[in-house]
C-alpha positions as CSV (number, residue, x, y, z in Angstrom):
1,X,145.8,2.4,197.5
2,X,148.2,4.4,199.9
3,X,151.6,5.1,200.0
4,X,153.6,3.5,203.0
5,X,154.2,6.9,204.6
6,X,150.7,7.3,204.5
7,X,150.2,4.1,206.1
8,X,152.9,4.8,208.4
9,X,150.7,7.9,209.1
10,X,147.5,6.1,209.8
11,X,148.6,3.4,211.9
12,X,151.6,5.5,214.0
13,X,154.8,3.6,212.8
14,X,157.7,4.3,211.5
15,X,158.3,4.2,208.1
16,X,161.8,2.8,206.9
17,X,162.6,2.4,202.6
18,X,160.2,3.6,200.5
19,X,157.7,6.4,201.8
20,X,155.9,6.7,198.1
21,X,155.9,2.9,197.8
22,X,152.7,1.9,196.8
23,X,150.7,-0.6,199.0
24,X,147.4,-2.0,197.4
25,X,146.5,-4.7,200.0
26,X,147.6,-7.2,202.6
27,X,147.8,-10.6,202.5
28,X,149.5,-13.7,204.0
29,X,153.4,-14.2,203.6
30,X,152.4,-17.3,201.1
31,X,149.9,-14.9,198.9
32,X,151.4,-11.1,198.8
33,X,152.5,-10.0,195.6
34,X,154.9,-7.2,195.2
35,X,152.0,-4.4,196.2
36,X,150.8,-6.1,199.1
37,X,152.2,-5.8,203.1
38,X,152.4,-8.3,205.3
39,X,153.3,-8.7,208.7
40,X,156.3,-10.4,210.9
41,X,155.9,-11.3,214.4
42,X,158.9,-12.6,215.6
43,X,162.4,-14.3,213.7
44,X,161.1,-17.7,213.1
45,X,158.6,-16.1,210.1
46,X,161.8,-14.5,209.0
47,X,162.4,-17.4,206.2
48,X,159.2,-17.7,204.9
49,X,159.3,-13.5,204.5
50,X,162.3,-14.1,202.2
51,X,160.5,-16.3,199.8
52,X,157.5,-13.8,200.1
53,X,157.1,-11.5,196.9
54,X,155.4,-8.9,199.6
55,X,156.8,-5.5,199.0
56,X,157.1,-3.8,202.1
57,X,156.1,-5.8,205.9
58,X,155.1,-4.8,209.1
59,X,157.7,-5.2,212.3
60,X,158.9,-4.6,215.8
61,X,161.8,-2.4,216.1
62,X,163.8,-5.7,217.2
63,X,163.9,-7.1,213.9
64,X,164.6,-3.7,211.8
65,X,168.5,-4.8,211.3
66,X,167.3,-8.7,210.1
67,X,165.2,-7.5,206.9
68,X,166.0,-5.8,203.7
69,X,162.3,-4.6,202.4
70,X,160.9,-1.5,202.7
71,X,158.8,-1.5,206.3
72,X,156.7,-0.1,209.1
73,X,158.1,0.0,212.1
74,X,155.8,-0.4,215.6
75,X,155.2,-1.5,218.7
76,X,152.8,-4.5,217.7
77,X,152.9,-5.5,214.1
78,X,149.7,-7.7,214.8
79,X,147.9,-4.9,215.8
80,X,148.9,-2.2,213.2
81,X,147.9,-5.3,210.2
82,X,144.3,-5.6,211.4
């Protein structure tokens, strides 16, 4: 378990809601629950991340203003989720 300014820590993002939200795991948009991140690549995943249950997601800085969850914010979401 870690905190998501402690992930934010480890993986050198930006943390945005949050920072003593806890994160348990990751998983897919179709399988997080409320503990679990995910990640977002681009807006066309930005639908299926609203029927998600994930509580916080991965992101580029471009798509900070199109989400209301808590997040991480860097350079390459794909990247920071492996």
């Amino acid at each position: 378990m870690f905190t998501l300014s402690q992930l934010a820590e480890k993986l050198e993002c930006k943390c945005n809601g949050d920072p003593d939200y806890e994160i348990h795991g990751a998983a897919s948009l179709a399988s997080a629950k409320s503990s679990d991140i995910v990640f977002v690549l681009s807006d066309k995943y930005l639908s299926s991340l609203k029927e998600s249950k994930a509580g916080a997601v991965i992101v580029n800085s471009p798509l900070i203003d199109k989400i209301d969850r808590n997040m991480l914010v860097c350079d390459n979401p794909h990247v920071a989720f492996a």
